[in-house]
gemmi code that builds the backbone of each chain (N, CA, C; Angstrom):
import gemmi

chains = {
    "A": [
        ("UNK", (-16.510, -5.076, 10.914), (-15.806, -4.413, 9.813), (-16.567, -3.158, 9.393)),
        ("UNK", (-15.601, -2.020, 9.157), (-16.375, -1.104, 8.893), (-17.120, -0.937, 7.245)),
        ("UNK", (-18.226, -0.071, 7.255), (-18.680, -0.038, 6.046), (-19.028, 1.269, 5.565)),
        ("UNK", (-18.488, 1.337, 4.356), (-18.137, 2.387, 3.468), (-19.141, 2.691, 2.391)),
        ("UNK", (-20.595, 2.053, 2.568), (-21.892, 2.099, 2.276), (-22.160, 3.447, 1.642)),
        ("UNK", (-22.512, 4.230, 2.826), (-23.123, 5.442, 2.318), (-21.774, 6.665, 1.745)),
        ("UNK", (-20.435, 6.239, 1.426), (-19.620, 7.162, 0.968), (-19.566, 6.983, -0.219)),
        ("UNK", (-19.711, 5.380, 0.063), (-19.387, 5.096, -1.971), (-20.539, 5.568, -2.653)),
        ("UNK", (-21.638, 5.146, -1.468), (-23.399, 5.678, -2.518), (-23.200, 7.427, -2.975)),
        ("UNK", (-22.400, 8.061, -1.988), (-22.350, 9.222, -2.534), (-21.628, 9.901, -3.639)),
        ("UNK", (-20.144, 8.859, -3.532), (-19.315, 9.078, -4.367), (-19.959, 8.608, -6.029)),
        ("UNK", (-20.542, 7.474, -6.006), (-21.460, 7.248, -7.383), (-22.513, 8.091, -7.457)),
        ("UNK", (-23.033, 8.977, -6.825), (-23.875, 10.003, -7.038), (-23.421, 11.170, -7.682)),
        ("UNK", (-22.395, 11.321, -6.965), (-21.686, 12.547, -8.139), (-20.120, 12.334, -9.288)),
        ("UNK", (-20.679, 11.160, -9.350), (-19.580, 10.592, -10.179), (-19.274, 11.705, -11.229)),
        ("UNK", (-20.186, 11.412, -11.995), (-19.761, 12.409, -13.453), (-19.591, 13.654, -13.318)),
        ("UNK", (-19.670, 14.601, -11.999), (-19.420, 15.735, -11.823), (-17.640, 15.566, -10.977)),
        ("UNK", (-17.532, 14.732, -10.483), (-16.451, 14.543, -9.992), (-15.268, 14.112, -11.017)),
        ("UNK", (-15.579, 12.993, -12.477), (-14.932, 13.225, -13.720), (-14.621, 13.978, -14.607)),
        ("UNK", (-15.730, 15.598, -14.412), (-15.702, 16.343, -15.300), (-14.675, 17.487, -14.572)),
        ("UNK", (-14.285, 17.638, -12.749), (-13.929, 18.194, -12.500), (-12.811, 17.737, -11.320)),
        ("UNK", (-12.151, 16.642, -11.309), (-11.362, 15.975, -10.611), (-10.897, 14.689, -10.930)),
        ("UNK", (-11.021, 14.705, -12.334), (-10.051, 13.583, -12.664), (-9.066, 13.200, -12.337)),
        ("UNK", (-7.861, 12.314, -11.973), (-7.072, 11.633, -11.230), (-6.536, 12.111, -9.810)),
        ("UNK", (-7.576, 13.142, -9.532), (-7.337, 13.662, -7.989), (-7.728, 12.672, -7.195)),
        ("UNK", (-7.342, 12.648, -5.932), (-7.994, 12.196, -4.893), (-9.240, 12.819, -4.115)),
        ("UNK", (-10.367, 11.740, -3.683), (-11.108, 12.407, -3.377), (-11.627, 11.945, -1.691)),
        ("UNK", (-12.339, 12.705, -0.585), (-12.272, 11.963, 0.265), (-13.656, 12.488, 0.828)),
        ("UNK", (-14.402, 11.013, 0.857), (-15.946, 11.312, 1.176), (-16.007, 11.045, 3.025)),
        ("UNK", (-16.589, 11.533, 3.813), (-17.277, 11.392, 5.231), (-18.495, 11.353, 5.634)),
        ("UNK", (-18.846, 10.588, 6.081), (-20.316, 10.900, 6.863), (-21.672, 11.055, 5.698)),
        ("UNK", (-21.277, 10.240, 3.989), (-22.105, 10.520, 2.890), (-21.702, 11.792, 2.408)),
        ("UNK", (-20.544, 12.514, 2.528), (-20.795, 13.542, 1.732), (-19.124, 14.082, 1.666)),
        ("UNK", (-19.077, 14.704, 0.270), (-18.016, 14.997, -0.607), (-17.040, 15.988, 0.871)),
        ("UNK", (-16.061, 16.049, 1.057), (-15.219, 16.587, 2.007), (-13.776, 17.397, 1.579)),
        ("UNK", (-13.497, 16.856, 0.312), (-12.440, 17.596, -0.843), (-11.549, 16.578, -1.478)),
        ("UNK", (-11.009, 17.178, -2.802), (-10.140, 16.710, -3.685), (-9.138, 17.002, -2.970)),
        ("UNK", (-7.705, 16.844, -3.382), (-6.318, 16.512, -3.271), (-5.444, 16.110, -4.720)),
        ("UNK", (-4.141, 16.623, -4.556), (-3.398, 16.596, -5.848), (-2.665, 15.002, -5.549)),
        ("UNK", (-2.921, 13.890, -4.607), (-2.065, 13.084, -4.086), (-2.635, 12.478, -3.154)),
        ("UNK", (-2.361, 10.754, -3.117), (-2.863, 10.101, -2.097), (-2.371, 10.746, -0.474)),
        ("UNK", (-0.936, 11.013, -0.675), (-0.202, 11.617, 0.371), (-1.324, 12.653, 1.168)),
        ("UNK", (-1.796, 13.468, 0.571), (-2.268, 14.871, 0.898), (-3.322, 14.203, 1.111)),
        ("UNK", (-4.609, 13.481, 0.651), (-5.720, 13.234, 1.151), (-5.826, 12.185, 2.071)),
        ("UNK", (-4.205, 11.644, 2.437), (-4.982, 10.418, 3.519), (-4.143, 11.764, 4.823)),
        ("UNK", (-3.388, 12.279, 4.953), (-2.929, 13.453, 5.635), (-4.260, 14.109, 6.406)),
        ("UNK", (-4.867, 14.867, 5.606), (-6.248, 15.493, 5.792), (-6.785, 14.828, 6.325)),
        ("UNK", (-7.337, 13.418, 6.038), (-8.439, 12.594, 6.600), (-7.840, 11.778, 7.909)),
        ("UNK", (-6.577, 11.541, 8.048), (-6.619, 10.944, 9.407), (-6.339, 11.928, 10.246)),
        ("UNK", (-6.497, 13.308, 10.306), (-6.579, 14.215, 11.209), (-7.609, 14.723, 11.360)),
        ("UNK", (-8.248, 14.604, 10.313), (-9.361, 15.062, 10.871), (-10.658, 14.061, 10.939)),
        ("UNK", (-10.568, 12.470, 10.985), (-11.116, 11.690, 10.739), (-10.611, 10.540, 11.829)),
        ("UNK", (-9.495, 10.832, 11.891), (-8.848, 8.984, 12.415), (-8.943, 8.670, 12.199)),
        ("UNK", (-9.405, 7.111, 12.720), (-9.498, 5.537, 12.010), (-11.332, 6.068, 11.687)),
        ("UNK", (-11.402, 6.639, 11.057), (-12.687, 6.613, 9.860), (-14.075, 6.592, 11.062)),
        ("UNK", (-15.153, 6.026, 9.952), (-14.891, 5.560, 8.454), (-14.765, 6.931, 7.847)),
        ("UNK", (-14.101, 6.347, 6.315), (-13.702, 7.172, 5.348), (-13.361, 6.899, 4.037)),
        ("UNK", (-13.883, 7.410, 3.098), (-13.636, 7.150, 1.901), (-12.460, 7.755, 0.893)),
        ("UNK", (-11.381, 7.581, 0.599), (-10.387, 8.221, -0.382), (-10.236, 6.903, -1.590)),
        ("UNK", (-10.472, 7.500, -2.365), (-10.558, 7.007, -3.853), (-10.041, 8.123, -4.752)),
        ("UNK", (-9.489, 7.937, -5.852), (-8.750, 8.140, -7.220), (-10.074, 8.531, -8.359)),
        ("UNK", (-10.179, 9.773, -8.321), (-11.443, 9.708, -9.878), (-10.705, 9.107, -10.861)),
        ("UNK", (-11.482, 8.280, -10.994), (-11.237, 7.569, -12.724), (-9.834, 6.355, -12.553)),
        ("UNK", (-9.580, 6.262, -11.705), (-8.523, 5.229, -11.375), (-8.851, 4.053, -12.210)),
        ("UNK", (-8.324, 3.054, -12.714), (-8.339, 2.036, -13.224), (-8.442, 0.722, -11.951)),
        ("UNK", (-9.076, -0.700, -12.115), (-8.418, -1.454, -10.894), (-7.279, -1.888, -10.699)),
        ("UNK", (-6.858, -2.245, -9.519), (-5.500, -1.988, -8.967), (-4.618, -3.799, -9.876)),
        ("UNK", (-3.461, -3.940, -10.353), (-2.978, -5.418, -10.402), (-2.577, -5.702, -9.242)),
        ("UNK", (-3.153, -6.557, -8.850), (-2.564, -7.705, -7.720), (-0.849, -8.752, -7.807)),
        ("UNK", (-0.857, -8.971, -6.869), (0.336, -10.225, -7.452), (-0.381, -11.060, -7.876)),
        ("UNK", (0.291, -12.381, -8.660), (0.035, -13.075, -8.814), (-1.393, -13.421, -10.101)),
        ("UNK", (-1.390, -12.188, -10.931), (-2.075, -11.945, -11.671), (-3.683, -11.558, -11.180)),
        ("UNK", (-3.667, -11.296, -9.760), (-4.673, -10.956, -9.198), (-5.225, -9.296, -9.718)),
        ("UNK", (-6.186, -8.984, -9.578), (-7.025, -7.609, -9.498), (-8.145, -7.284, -8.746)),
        ("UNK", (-7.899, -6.182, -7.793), (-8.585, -5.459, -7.107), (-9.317, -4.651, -8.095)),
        ("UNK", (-10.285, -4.506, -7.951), (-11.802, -3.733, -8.552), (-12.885, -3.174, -7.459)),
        ("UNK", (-12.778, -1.793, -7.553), (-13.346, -0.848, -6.639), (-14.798, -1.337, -6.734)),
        ("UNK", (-15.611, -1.458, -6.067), (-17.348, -1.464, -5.580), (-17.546, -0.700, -6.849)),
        ("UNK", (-17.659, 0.459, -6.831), (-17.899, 1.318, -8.014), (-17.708, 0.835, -9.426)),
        ("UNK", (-16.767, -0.139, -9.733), (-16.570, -0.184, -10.734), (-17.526, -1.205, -11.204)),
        ("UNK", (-17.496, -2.013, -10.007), (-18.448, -3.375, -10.109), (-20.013, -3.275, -10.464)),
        ("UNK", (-20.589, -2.045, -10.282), (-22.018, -1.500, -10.518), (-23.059, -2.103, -9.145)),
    ],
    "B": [
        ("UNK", (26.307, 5.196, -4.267), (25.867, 4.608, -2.841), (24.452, 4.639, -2.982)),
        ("UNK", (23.678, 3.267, -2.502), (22.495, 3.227, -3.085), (21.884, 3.577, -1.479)),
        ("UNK", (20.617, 4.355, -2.042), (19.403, 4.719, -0.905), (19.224, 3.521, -0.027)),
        ("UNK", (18.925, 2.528, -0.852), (18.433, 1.226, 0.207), (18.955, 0.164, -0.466)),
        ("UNK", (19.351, -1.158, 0.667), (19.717, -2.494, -0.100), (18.450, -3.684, 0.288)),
        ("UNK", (18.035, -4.457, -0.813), (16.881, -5.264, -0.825), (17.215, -6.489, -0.911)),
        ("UNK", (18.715, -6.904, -0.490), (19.295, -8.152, -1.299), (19.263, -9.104, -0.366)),
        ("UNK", (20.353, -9.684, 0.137), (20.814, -10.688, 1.006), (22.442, -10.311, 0.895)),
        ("UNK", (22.941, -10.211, 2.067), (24.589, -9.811, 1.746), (25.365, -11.235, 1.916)),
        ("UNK", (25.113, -11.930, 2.732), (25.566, -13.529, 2.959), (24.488, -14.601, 2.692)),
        ("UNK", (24.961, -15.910, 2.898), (23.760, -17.316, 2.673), (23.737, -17.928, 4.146)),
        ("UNK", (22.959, -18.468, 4.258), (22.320, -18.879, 5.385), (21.880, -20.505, 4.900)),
        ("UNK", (22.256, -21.369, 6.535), (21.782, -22.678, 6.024), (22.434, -23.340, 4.782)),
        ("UNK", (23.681, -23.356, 4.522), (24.150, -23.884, 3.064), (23.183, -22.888, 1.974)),
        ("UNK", (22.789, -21.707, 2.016), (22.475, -21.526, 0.885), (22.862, -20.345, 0.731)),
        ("UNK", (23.640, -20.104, -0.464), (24.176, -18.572, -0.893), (23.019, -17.209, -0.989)),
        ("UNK", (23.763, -16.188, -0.922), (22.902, -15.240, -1.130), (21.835, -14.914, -2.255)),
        ("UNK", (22.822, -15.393, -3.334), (21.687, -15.146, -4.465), (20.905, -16.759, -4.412)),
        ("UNK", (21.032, -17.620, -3.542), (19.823, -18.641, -3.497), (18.539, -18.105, -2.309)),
        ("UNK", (18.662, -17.474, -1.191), (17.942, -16.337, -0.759), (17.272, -15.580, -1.463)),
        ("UNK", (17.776, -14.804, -2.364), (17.240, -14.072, -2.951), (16.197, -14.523, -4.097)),
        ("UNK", (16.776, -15.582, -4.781), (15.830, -17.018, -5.438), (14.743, -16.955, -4.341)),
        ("UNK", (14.614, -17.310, -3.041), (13.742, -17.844, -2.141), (12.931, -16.828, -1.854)),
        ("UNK", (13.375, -15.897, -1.380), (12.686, -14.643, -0.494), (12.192, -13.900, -1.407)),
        ("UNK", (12.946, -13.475, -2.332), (12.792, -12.039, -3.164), (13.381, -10.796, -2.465)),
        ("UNK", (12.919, -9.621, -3.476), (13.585, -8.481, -2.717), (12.822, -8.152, -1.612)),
        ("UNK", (13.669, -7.714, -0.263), (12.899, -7.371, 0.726), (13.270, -6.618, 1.176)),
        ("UNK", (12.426, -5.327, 1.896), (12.990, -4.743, 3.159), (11.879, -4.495, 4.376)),
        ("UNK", (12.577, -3.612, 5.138), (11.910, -4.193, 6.837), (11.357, -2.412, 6.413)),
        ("UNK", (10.082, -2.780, 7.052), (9.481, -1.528, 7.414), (8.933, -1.145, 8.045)),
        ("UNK", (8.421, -0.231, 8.936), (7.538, -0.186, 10.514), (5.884, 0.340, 9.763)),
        ("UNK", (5.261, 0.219, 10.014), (3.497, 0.398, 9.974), (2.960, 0.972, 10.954)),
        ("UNK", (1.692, 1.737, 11.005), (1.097, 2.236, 11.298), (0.445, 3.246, 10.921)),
        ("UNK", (-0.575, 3.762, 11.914), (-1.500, 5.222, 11.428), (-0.750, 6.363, 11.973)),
        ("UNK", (-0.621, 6.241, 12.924), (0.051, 7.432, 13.837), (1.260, 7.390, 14.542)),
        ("UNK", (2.782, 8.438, 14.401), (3.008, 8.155, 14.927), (3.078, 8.580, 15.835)),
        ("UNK", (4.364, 7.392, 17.065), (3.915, 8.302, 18.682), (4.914, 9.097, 19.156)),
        ("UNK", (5.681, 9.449, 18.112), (7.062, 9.730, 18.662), (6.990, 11.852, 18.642)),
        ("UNK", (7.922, 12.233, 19.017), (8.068, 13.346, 19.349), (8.456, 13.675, 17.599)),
        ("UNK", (8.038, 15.574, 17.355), (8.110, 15.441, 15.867), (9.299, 15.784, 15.469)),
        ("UNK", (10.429, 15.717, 16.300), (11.719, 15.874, 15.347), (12.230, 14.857, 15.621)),
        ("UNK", (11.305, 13.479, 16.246), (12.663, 12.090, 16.146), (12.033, 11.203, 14.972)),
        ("UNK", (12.831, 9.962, 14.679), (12.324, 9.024, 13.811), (10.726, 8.751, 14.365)),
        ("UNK", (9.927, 8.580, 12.874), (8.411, 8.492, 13.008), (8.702, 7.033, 14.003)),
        ("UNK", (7.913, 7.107, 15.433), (7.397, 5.461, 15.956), (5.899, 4.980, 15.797)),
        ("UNK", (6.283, 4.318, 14.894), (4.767, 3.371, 14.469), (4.610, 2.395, 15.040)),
        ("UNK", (3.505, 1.742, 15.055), (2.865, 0.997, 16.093), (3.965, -0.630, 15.373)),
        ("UNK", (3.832, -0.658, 14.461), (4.522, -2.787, 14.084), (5.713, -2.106, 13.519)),
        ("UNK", (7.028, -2.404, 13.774), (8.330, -2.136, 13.619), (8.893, -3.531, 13.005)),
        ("UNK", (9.376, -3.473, 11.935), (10.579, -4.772, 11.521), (9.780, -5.704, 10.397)),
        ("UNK", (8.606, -5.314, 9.898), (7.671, -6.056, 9.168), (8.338, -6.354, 7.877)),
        ("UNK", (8.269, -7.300, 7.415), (8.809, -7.582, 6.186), (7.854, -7.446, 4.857)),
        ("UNK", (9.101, -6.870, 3.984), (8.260, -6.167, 2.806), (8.627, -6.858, 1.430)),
        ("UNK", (7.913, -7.196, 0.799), (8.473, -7.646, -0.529), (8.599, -7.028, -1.458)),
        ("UNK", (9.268, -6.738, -2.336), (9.352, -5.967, -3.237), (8.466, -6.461, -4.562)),
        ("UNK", (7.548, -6.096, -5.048), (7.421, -7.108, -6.177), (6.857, -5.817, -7.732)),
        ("UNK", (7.745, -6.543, -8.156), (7.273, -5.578, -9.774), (6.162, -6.330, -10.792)),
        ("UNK", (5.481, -7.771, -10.152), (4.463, -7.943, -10.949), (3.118, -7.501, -10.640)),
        ("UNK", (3.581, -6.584, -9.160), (2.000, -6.297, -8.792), (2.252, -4.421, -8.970)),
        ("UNK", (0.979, -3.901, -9.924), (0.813, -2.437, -9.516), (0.468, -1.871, -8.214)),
        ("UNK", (-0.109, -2.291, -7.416), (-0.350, -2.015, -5.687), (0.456, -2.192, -4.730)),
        ("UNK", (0.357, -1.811, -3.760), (0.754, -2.678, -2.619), (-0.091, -3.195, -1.292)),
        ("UNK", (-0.123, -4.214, -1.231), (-0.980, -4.939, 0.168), (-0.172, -5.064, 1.200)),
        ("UNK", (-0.834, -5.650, 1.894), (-0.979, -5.502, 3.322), (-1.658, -6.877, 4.058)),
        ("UNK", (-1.032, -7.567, 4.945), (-1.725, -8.776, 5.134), (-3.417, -8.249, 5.885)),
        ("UNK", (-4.408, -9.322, 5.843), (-5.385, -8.410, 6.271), (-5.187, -8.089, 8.247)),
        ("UNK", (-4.832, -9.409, 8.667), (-4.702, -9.686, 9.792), (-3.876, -8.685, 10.961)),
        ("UNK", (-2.980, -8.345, 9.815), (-2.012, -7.368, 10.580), (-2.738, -6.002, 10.274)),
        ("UNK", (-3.242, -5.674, 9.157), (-4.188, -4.365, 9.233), (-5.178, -4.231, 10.153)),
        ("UNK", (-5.805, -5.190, 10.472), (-6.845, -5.089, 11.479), (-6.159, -5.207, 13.254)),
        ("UNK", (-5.471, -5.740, 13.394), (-4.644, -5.853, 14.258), (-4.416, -4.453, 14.825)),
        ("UNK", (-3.810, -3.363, 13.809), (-3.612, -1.914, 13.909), (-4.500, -1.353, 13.663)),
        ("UNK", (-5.705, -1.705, 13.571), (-6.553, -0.441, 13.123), (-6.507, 0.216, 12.215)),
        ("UNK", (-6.024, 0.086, 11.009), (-5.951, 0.712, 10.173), (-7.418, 1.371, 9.865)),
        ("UNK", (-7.606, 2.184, 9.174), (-9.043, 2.898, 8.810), (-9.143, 1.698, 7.239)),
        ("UNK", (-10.328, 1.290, 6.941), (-10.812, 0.885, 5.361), (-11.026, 1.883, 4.925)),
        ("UNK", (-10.442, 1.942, 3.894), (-10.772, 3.755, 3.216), (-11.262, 3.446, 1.362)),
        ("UNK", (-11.595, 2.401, 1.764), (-12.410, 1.921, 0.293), (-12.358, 0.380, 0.067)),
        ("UNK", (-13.462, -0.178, -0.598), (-13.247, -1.425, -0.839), (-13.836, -2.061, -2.117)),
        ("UNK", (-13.774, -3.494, -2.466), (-14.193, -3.414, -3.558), (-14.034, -5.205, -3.735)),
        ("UNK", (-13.502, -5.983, -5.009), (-13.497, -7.321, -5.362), (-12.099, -7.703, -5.752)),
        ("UNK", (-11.877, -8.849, -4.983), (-10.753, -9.205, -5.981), (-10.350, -10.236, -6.447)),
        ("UNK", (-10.097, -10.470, -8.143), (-10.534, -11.795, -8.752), (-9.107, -12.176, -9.264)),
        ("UNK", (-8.814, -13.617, -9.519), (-7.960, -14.153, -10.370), (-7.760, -15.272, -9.775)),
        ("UNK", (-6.656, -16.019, -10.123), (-6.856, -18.091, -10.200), (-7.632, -18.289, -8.786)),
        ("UNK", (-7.945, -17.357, -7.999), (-8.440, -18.296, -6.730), (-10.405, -17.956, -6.359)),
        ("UNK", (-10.321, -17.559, -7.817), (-11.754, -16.956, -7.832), (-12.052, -15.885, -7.305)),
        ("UNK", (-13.453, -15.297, -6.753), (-13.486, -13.849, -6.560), (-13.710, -13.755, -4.577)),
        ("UNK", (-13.122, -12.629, -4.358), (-14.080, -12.496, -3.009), (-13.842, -10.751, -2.535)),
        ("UNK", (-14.862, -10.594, -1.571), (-14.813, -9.121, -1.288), (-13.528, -8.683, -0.416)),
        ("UNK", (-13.309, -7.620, -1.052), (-11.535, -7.212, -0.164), (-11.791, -5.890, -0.154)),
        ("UNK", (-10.604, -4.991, 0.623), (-10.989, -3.444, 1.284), (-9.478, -3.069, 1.138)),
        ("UNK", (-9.153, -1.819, 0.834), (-8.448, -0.901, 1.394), (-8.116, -0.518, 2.236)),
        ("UNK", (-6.710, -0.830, 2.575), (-6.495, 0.438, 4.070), (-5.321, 1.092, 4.113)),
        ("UNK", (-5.600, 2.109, 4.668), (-4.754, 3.575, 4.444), (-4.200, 3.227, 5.398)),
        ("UNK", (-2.590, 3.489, 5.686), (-1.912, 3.302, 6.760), (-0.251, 4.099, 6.269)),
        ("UNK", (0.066, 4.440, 7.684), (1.625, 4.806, 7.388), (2.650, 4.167, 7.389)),
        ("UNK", (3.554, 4.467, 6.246), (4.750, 3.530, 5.892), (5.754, 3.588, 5.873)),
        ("UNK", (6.544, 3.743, 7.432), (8.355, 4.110, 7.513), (9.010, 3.132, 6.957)),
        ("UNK", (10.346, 3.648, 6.069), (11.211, 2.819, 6.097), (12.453, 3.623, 6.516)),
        ("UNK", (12.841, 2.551, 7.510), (13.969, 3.377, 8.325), (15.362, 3.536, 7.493)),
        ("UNK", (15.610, 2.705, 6.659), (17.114, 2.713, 5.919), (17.044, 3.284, 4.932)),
        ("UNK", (16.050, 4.141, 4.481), (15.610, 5.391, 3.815), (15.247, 6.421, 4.245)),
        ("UNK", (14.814, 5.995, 5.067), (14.141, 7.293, 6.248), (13.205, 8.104, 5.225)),
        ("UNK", (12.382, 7.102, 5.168), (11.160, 7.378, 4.014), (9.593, 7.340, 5.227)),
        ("UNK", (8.941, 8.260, 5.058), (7.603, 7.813, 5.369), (6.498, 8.600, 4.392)),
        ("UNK", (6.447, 7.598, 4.092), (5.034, 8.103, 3.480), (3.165, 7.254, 3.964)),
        ("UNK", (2.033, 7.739, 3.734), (1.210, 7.462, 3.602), (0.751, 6.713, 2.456)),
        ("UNK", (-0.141, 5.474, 2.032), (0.020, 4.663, 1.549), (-1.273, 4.027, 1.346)),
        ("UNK", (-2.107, 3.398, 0.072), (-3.331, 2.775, 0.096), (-2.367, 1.082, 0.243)),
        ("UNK", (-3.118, 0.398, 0.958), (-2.702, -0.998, 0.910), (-4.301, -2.303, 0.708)),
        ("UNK", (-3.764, -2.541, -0.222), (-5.107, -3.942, -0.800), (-4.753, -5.096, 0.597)),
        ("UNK", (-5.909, -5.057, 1.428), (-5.860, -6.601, 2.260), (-6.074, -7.899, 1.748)),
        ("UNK", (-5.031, -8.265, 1.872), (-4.665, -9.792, 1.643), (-4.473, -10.733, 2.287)),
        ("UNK", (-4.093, -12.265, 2.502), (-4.369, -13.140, 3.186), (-2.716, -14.067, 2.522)),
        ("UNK", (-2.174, -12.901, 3.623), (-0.481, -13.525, 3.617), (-0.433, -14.391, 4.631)),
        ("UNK", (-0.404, -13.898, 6.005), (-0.612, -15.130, 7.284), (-1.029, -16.632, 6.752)),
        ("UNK", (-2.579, -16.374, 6.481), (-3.366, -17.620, 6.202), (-2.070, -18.413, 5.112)),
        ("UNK", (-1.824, -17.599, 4.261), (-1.298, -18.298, 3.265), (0.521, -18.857, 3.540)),
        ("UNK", (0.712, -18.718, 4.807), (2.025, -19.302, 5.055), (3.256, -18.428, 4.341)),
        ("UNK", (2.670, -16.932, 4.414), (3.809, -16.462, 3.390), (4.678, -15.244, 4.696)),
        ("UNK", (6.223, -15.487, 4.028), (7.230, -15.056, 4.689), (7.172, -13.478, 4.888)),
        ("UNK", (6.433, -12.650, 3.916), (6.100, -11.356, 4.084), (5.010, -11.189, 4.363)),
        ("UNK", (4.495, -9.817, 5.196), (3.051, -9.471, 5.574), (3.194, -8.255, 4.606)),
        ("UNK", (4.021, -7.466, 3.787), (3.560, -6.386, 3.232), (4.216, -6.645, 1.515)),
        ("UNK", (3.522, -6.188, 0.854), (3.858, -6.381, -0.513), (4.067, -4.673, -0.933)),
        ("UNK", (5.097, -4.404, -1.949), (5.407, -3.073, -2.438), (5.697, -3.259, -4.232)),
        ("UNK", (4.490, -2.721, -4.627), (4.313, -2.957, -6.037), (5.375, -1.752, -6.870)),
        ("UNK", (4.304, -1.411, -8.026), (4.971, -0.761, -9.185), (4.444, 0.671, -8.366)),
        ("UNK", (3.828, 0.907, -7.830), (3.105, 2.472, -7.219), (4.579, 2.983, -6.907)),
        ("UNK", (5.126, 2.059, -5.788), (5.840, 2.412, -4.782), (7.179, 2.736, -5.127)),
        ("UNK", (7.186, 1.612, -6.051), (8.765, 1.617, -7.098), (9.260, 3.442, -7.983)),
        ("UNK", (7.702, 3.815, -7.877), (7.694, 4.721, -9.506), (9.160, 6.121, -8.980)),
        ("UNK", (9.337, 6.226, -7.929), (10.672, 7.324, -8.050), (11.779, 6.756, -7.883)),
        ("UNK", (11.847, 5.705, -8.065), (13.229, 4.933, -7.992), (13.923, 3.837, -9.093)),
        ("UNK", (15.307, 3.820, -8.757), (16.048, 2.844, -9.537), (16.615, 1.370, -9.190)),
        ("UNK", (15.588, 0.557, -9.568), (16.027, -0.507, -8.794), (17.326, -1.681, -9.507)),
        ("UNK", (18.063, -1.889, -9.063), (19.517, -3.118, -9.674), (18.686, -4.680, -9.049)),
        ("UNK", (18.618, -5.492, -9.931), (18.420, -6.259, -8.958), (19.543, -7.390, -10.104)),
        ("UNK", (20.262, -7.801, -8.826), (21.496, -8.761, -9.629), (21.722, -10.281, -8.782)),
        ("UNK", (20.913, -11.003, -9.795), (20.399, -12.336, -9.136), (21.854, -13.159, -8.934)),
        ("UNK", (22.928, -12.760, -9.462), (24.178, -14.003, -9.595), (24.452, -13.250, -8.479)),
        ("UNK", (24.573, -11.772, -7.700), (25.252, -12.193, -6.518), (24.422, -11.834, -5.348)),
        ("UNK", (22.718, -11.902, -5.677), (22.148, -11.846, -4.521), (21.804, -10.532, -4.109)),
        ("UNK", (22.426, -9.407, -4.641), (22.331, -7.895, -4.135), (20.945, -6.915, -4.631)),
        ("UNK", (20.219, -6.713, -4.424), (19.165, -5.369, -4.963), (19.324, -4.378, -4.321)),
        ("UNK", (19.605, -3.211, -5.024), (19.674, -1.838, -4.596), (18.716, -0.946, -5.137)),
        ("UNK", (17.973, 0.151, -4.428), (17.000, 0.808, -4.749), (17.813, 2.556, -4.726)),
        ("UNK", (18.007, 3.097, -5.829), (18.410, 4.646, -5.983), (17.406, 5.513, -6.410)),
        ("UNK", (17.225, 6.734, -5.759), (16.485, 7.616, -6.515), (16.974, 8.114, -7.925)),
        ("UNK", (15.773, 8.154, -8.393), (16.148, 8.624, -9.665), (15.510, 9.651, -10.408)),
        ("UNK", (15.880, 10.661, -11.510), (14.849, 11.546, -11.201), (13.606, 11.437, -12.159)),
        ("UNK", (12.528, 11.811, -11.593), (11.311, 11.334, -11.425), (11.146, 11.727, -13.129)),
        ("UNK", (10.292, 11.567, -14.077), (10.087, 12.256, -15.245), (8.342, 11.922, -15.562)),
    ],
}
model = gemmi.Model(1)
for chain_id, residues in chains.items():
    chain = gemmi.Chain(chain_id)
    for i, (resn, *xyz) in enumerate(residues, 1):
        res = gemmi.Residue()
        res.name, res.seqid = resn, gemmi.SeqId(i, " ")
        for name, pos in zip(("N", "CA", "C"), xyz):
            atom = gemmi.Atom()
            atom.name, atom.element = name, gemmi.Element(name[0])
            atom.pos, atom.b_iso = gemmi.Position(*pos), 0.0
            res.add_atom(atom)
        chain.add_residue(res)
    model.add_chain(chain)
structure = gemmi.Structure()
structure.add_model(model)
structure.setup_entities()
């Protein structure tokens, strides 16, 4: 399984610069390091599987909330978890 | 004339449509994949064709069984925890593409991996409130029918 280790470590590295300047954008990390925002999941998974393929790759939501599941379930990003 | 129908039009097995629809929920068929292979002015061809989708408005996301994501390769494009009555365990994201042919919709798509197979369940793809948000859905349990219309977005 792949691991998304060193994107998320990067993405929590510049967290608060990425809140102060990409709030509910999409963002898409590679190889540890920031690669660009997007107005839309559409547009940043577009970008990244062309120029990425099957990864690895990171696209995450600044400031997203965790996701509801069915069944009263919830998904909670790594990030959020500390 | 609605964009898409999610219902059951007849019953099956002694059971009426809107007892189907009791059973199944709203569904429609949708093809998956990352890429497709088709030439770029025909219908997108994705790799799993005919997958069944549930419609569900109690979930904000939409998943993805895990089995069939990995199956395709999907890329993990983030991951994280996911908790409630069955306790917690680690789960991932995967980005994948999402035709639906009786819309002739494709879009790109985050999907939460889940454990539909394992769990004996009749759908491998779930379609939450994300997916719902430009549309108008009817859903009319006495005769079995759900229809999905665009509507305009606000």
């Amino acid at each position: 399984m792949t691991s998304l280790r060193e994107e998320i470590a990067a993405f929590d590295q510049m967290r608060e610069a990425l809140e102060a300047r990409h709030k509910g954008e999409w963002v898409v990390f590679h190889k540890g390091a920031f690669v660009a925002a997007f107005p839309d999941f559409e547009a940043a998974a577009t970008s990244a599987v062309e120029r990425f393929d099957e990864g690895p790759y990171l696209i995450r939501q600044v400031g997203a909330p965790p996701i509801q599941l069915p069944g009263g379930m919830v998904f909670t990003p790594a990030h959020v978890l500390g | 004339m609605s964009l898409a129908k999610a219902g059951f039009k007849s019953g099956k097995a002694g059971l009426s449509a809107a007892d189907l629809l009791v059973q199944f929920g709203p569904t429609l068929l949708v093809d998956i994949g990352l890429k497709s292979r088709g030439e770029a002015q025909a219908p997108p061809d994705l790799a799993r064709k005919g997958v069944r989708a549930l419609i569900d408005t109690g979930a904000g996301g939409d998943c993805i069984d895990d089995k069939l994501a990995r199956a395709l390769n999907l890329p993990v494009t983030d991951e994280g925890e996911i908790s409630g009555v069955g306790g917690k365990h680690r789960a991932f994201i995967y980005t994948a593409r999402l035709y639906i042919p009786m819309m002739d919709l494709l879009l790109f798509q985050p999907f939460t991996g889940v454990k539909l197979q394992e769990g004996d369940q009749w759908h491998h793809v779930i379609l939450g409130r994300s997916f719902l948000r430009p549309y108008r859905m009817v859903y009319d349990g006495a005769s079995g029918e759900v229809t999905l219309d665009k509507a305009d977005i606000v």
